[in-house]
N, C-alpha and C positions, 0 to 999 in steps of 0.2 A: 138802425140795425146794421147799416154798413158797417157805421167806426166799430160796433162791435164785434163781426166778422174781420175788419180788419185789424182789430187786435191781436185779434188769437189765431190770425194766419200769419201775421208778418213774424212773430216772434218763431212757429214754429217752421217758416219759410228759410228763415235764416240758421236756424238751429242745423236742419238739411242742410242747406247751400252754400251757408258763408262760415264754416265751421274751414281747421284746418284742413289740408289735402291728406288723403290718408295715407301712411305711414308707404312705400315703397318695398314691393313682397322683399321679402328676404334671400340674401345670392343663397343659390345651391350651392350643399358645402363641398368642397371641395373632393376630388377621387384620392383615397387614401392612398399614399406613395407605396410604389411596390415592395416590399421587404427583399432587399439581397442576400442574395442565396449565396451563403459561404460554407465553405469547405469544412467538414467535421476539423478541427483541431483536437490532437492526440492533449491524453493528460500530460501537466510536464511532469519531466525526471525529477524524485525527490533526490534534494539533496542528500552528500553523504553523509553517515551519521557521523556523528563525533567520534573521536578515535577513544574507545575505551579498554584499558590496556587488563591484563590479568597475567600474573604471574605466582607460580608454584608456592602454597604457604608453606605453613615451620613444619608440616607431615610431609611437604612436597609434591602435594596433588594441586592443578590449578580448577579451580570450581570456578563453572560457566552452569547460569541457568537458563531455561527458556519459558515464553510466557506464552499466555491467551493472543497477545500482540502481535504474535509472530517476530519475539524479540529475542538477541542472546543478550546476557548480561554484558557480554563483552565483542568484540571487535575484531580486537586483533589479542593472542596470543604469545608472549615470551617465554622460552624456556632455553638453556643451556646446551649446546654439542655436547655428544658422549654421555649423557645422563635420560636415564629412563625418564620417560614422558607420561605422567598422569594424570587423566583428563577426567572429571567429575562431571558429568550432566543430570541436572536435576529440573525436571517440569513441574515448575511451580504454578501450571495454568490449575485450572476447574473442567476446560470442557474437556470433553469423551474425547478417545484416542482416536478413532474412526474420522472425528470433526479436525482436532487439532494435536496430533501428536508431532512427537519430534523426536531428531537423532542427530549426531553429530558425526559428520564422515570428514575425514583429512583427506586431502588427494596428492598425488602425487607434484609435485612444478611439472609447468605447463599444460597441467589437465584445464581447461577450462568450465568451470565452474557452475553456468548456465548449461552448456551442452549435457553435462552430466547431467544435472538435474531435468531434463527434458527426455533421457532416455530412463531412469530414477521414477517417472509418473506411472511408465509404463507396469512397473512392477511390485504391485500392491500384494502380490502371493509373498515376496520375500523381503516386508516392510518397506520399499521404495529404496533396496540397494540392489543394482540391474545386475544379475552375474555375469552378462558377458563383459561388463566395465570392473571386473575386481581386480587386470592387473592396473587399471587408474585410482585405486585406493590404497592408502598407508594404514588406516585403521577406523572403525566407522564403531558406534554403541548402536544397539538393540533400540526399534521403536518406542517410544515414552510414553504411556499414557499422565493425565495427571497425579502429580504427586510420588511417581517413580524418580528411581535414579540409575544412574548405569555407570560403572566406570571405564574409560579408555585407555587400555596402558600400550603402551608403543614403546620398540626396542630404540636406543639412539639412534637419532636423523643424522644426517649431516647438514650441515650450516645450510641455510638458503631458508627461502621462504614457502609454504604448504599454503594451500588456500584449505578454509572446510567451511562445509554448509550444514543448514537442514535439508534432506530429500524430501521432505512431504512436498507432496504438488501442490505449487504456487510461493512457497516459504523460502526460497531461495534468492525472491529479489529482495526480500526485509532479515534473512538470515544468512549471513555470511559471511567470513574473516579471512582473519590470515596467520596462520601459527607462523613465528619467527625463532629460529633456530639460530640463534647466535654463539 
């Protein structure tokens, strides 16, 4: 009766005791490294667009359109000294005028182009052209909604460069040129 008790303890004696060591607990993981706090970074400045010229066809009107994008067709503008200036604005967008209208104002040299338009937001009663800023304008078209058009005809400039924008608030840093008067 012994060897038989000592069968069937020694097998499960050692099953217990002489088995490997067991496995060593596991390290705690690690404290998650702090996240560095950095400084909002602004968006960057898009680059400028490409230079897209337009000048006067065989009627003698130079047609600029504007988009849903907040885009003109064109850039920059060439027309001639001593010849009447006519400017085509056509809003080829969809959305309502209220969302995305547009206009075309020339300014005078050395108006600057943002300043205007930042006093321009203020004045939604007289389509976002400001009246106490009308001696900084050469000649500006009527609000667009979509699918309008408006023409701008201006007396001869003299040589030099005009800048023009859209006034709608915000449309100034993706709408704006330069009429050149050569």
């Amino acid at each position: 009766m012994h060897t038989r008790l000592l069968l069937i303890a020694v097998p499960l004696v050692l099953s217990l005791g002489c088995g490997s060591d067991p496995a060593p607990p596991a390290p705690a993981p690690a404290p998650a490294a702090p996240v560095p706090q950095t400084a909002p970074v602004a968006a960057p400045t898009p680059p400028p667009a490409t230079p897209v010229t337009v000048t006067a066809d065989a009627e003698g009107v130079v047609r600029v359109t504007a988009n849903d994008q907040m885009r003109f067709s064109a850039n920059r503008i060439e027309v001639k000294a001593g010849e009447k200036i006519k400017i085509e604005l056509h809003n080829v967008g969809t959305l309502p005028k209220e969302a995305m209208g547009h206009n075309l104002i020339v300014l005078k040299p050395g108006v600057e182009p943002s300043a205007f338009a930042a006093k321009a937001m203020a004045a939604k009663a007289t389509e976002y052209v400001p009246a106490e800023s009308a001696g900084d304008i050469v000649g500006h078209t009527k609000l667009l909604g979509p699918g309008e058009k408006a023409m701008l005809e201006l007396e001869p400039l003299a040589a030099g460069t005009y800048s023009f924008l859209c006034s709608f608030p915000g449309h100034v840093a993706l709408m704006n040129g330069q009429l050149v008067v050569q």
